[in-house]
C-alpha positions as CSV (number, residue, x, y, z in Angstrom):
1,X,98.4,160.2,77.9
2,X,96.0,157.7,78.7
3,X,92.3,158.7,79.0
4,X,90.4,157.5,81.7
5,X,86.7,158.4,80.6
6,X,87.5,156.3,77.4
7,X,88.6,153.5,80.4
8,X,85.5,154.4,82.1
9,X,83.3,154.3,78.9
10,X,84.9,150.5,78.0
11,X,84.8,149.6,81.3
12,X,81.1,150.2,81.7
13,X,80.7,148.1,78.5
14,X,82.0,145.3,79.4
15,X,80.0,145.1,82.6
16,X,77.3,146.6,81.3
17,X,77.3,143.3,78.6
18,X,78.2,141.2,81.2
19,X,75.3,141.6,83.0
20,X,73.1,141.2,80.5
21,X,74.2,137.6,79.8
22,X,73.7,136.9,83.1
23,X,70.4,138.4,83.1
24,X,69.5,135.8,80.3
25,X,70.8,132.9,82.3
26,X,67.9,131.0,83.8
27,X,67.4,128.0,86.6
28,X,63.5,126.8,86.8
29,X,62.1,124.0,89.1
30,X,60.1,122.0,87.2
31,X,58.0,118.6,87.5
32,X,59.5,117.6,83.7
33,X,61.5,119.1,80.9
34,X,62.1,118.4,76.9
35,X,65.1,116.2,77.1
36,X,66.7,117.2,73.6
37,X,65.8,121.2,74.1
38,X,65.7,121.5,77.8
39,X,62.6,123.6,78.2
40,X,61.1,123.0,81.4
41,X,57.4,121.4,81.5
42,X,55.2,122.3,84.9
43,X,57.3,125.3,86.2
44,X,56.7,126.1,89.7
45,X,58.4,127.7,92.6
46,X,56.6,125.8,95.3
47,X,56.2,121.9,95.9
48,X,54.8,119.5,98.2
49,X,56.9,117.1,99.2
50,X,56.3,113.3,100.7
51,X,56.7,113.2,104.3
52,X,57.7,109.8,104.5
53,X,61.7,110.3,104.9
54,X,62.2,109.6,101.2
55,X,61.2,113.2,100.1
56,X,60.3,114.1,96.7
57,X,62.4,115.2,93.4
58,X,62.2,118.1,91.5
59,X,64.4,118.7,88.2
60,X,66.6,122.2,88.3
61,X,67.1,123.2,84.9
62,X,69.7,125.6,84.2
63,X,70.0,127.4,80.7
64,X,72.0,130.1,79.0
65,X,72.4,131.7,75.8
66,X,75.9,130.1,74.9
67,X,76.8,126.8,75.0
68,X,78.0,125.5,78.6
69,X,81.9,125.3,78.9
70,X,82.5,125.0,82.2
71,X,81.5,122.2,85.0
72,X,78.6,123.6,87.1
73,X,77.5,123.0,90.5
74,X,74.4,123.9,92.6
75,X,74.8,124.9,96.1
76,X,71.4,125.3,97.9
77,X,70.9,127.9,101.1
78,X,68.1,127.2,103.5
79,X,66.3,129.7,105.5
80,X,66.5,130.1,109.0
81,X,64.6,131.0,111.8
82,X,66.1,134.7,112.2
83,X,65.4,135.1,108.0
84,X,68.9,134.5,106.6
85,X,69.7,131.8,104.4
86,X,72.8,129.4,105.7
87,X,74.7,127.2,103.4
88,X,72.3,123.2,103.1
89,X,74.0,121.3,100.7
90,X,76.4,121.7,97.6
91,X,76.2,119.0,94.3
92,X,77.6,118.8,91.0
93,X,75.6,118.5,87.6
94,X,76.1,115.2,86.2
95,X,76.7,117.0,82.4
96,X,79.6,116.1,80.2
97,X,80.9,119.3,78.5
98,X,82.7,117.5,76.5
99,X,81.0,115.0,75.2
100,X,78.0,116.4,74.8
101,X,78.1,120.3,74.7
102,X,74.6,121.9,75.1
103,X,73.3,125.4,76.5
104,X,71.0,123.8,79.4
105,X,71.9,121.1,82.3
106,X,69.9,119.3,84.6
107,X,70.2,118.7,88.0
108,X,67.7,116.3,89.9
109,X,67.1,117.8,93.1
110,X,65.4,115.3,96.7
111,X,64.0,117.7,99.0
112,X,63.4,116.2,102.2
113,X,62.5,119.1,104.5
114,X,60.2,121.5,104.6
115,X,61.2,125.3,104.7
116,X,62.2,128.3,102.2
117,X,65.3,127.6,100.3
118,X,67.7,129.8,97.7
119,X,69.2,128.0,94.4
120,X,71.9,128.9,93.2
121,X,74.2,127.2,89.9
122,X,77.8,128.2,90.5
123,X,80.5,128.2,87.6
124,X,84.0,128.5,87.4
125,X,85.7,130.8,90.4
126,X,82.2,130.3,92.5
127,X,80.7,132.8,90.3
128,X,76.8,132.6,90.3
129,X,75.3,132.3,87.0
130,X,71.9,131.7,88.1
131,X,69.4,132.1,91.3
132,X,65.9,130.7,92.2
133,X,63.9,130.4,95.0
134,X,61.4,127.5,96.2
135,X,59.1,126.7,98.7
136,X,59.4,123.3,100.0
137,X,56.1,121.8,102.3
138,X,55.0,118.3,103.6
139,X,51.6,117.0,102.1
140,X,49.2,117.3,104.8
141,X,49.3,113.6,105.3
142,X,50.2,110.5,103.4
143,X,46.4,109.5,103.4
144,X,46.1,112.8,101.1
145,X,48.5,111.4,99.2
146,X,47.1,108.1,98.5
147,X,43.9,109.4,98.1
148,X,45.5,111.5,95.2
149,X,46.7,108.3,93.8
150,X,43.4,106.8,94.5
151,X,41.6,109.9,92.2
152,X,44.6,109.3,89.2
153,X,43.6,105.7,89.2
154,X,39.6,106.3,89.3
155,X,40.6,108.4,86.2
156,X,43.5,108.3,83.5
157,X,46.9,108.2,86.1
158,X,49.1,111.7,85.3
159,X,52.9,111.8,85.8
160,X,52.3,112.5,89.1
161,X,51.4,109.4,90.2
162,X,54.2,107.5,88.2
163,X,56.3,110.1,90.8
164,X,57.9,107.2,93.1
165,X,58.4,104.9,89.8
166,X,61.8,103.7,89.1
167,X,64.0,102.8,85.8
168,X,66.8,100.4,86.2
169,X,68.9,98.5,83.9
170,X,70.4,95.3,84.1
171,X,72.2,92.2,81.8
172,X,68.9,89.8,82.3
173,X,65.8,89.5,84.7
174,X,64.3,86.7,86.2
175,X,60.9,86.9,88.4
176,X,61.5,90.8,88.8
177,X,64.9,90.3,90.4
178,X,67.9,92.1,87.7
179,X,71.1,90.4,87.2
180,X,74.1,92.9,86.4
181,X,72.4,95.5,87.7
182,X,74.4,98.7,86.6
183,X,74.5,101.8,84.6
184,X,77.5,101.4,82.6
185,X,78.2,98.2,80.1
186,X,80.3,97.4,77.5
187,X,80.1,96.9,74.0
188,X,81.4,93.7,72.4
189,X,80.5,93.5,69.0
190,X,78.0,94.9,66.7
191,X,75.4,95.3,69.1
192,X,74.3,94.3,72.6
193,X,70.8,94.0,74.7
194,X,70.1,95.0,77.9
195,X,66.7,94.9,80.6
196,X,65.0,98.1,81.5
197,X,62.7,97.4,84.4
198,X,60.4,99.9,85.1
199,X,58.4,99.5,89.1
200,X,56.9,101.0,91.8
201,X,55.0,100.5,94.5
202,X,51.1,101.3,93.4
203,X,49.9,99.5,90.4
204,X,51.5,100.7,86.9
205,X,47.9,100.7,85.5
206,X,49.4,100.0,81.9
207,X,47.8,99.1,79.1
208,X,50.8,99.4,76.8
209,X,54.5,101.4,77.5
210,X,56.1,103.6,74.6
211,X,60.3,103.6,75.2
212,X,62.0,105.9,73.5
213,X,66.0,105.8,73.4
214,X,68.1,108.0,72.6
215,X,71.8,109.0,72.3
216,X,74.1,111.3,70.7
217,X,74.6,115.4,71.1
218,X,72.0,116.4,73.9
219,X,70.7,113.2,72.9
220,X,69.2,113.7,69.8
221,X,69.4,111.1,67.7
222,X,66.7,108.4,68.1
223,X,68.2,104.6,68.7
224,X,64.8,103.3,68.6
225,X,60.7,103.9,69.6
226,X,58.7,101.0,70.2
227,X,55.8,100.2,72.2
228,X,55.3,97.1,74.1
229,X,51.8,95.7,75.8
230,X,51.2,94.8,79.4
231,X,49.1,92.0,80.2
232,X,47.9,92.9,83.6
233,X,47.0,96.6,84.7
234,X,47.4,95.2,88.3
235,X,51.5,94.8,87.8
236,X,53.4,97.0,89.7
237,X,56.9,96.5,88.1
238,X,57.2,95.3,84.0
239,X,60.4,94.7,82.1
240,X,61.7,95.8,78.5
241,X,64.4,95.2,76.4
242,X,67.0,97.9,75.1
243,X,69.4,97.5,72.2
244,X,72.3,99.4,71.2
245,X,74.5,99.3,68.5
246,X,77.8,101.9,69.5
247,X,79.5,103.2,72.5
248,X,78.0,106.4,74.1
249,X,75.9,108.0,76.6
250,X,71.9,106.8,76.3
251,X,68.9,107.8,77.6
252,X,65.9,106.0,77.9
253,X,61.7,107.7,78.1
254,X,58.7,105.8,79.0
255,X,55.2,107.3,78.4
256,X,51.7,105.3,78.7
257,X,49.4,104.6,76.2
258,X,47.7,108.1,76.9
259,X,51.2,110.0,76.1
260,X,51.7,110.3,80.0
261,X,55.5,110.7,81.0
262,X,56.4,108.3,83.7
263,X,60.4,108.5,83.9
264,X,63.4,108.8,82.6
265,X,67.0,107.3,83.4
266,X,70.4,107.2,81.7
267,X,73.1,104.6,81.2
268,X,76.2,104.6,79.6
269,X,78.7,101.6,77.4
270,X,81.8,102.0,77.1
C-alpha cells in the first residue's frame, strides 16, 4: 500500500525547494549594471522620466542562481485608477541561451508615462520567476532638466547626463553622416573594421573616450581597450574605430576620461 504522508512529506519538499529558488530569483531597475557579472549599479524603484514624448530608459536586470535555459519575457501591468494593475505591454529579452549561457539577462526598459507599474519576467508555461515594482514620474519640467545638465557641465558631467547619448555603428563615416549603418556585418577575412559613432544632443564635453570591446561567454573576453582624444569639448557627436578579428556577438563601453559610463550598444558578424 502506498503511503500518503510519505507523498505528503515529498510533496512538501519539492515545493518547499521550489520556492526557495524562486525566492533567490531577482529583477532590479537600475540606471547601469556590470556587463560581464550583471550586478546592477544605481538600484532604485522610482524614476523620473523625460516628459518630452521620448521617455526615459531604465535597465531590468533579472538574475537567478542557475544558469538561464529558457527564453524569458517581461510583461509589465500598469496601475489604474480603481488600484488594480491591467496588462501595458509584453517584450522579450534579447539574450541568446545558447550562445551565450549566463545566470542574469537584461532587458532595457522606455517608460513614457507616468504612473505605478508591476514587473514581472515570465519563463517557460507563463510561470513568473521574478516581480518588481516602480514608480514612474515626469520631471517637473524640461527647464529642470536642462538646468540639471547645466549643473553636470559647470562640474565633472555624470552618466546622467550622457542619458540621451547614442552608440551606432556603421562601414564608414563622413561629416557625422554613417554609411552601412547596421548592427550586424560580416566577416571576410582575418579581420575587419567598423565606425562607432557616439552623439547626442548637449555637448559630449570630452577630453578623451575609453572603448572597451568585448565578446565571448557573457562577454568576457576583452577584443581590445584603447583610449582616443577629442579635440573640441564643444562636439556633440565623435567617431571611433572598432576591429574584430572572428564571428560572434560584441559589445562595445565608453567611459570619459573621469571613468564616467556614457553607454553601451551591441552588434553582431556573422
Amino acid at each position: 500500500m502506498k503511503n500518503p504522508i510519505l507523498y505528503l512529506l515529498l510533496f512538501l519538499l519539492i515545493s518547499s525547494s521550489s520556492i526557495a529558488q524562486k525566492s533567490e530569483n531577482k529583477a532590479t531597475l537600475c540606471s547601469d549594471y556590470d556587463r560581464t557579472t550583471g550586478e546592477p549599479i544605481g538600484i532604485s524603484d522610482a524614476w523620473d522620466i523625460s516628459s518630452d514624448g521620448k521617455g526615459s530608459n531604465v535597465y531590468l536586470i533579472y538574475s537567478q542562481p542557475k544558469t538561464i535555459k529558457e527564453a524569458l519575457s517581461v510583461y509589465i501591468d500598469k496601475k489604474n485608477a480603481n488600484g488594480s494593475y491591467i496588462a501595458f505591454g509584453t517584450y522579450y529579452f534579447d539574450n541568446d541561451i545558447k550562445v551565450n549561457p549566463k545566470k542574469w539577462a537584461m532587458y532595457d526598459i522606455n517608460f513614457k508615462e507616468e504612473g505605478d507599474y508591476k514587473i514581472a519576467v515570465i519563463g517557460k508555461d507563463a510561470n513568473a520567476l521574478a516581480v518588481t515594482y516602480t514608480n514612474i514620474k515626469f520631471m517637473k519640467d524640461e527647464a529642470s532638466k536642462k538646468n540639471m545638465k547645466k549643473a553636470s557641465k559647470d562640474d565633472a558631467p555624470d552618466t546622467y547626463y550622457y542619458e540621451d547619448s547614442y552608440i551606432d555603428f556603421g562601414e564608414s563615416i563622413k561629416d557625422g553622416v554613417l554609411s552601412g549603418q547596421a548592427t550586424e556585418f560580416s566577416l571576410r577575412g582575418s579581420s575587419k573594421e567598423i565606425v562607432a559613432k557616439l552623439s547626442q544632443d548637449e555637448d559630449l564635453l570630452l577630453k578623451s573616450v575609453i572603448v572597451s570591446v568585448y565578446t565571448g561567454d557573457d562577454y568576457k573576453e576583452k577584443v581590445s581597450e584603447l583610449t582616443y582624444t577629442v579635440d573640441d569639448l564643444t562636439w556633440n557627436w565623435i567617431n571611433v574605430p572598432v576591429k574584430f578579428y572572428k564571428k560572434g556577438k560584441y559589445v562595445v563601453d565608453m567611459y570619459s576620461q573621469d571613468d564616467v559610463f556614457i553607454n553601451t550598444a551591441y552588434f553582431e558578424v556573422k
